[in-house]
C-alpha positions in Angstrom: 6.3 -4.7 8.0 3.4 -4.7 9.9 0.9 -7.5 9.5 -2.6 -6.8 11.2 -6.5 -7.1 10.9 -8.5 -4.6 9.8 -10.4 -4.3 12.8 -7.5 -3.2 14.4 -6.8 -0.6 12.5 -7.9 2.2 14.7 -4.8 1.2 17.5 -2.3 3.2 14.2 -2.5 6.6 15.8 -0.7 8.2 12.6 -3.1 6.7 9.9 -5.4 9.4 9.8 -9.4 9.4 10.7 -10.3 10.2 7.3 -8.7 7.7 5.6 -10.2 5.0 8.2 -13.3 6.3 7.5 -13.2 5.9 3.5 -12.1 2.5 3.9 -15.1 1.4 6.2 -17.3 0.5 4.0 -16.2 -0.3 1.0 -16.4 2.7 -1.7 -15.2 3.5 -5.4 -11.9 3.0 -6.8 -10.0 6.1 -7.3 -7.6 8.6 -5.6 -9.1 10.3 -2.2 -6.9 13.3 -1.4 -6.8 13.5 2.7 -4.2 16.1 3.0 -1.8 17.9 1.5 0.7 14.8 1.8 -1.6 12.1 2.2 -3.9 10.1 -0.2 -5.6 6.8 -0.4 -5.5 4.6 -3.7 -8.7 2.5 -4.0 -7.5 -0.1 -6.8 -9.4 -3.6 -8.1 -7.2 -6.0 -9.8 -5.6 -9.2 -10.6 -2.8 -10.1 -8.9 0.0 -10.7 -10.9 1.8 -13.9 -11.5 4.8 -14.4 -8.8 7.3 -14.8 -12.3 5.9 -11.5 -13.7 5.9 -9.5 -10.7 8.7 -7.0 -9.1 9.3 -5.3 -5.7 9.3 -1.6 -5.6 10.9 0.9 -3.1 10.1 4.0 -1.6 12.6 6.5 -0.1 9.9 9.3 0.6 6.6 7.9 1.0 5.9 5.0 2.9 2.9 2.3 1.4 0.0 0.9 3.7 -1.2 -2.2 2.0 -4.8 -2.7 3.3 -6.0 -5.7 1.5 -9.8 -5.6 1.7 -11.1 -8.6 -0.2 -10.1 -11.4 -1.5 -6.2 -12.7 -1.5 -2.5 -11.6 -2.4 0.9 -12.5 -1.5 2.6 -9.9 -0.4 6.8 -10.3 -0.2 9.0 -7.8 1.1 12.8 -7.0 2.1 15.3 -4.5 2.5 16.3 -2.1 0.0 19.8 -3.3 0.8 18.9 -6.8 -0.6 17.7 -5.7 -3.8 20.1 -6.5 -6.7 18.8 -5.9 -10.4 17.8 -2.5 -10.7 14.8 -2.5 -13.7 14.3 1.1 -13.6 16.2 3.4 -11.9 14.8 5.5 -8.9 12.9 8.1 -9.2 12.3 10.2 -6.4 9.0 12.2 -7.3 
């Protein structure tokens, strides 16, 4: 887990140009397709209550959380120290 500012964001070699440029400034929500293998998600919402929410994992795709505006909690942890299984992997 990497936890850094925005204006940094330019240091991750491997995020792609594009994608930096689409976040800066601020545009639609929606899907942007970059590549072949790599999109950005533009999504508004409420956070969910801490009770209500659940962690997800990815074995194939890794997530970049950019949070934008506002606040969110964000927990994470090994997939090694998740228990209770909600719905089953899915791998595509």
């Amino acid at each position: 887990m990497i936890v850094d500012k925005l204006e940094n964001i330019k240091s991750y070699k491997q995020i792609p140009p594009k994608a930096i440029e689409l976040l800066i400034p601020k545009i639609a929500t929606g899907r942007y397709e970059i590549s072949d293998n790599c999109y950005i998600n533009v999504e508004e919402y409420t956070t969910k209550n801490i009770l209500e929410a659940k962690f997800e994992a990815h074995k194939k795709y890794i997530d970049v959380q950019i949070l934008l505006y506002g606040y969110e909690d964000i927990y994470y942890t090994k997939i090694s120290n998740l228990k209770n299984i909600f719905t089953p992997y899915d791998s595509n």
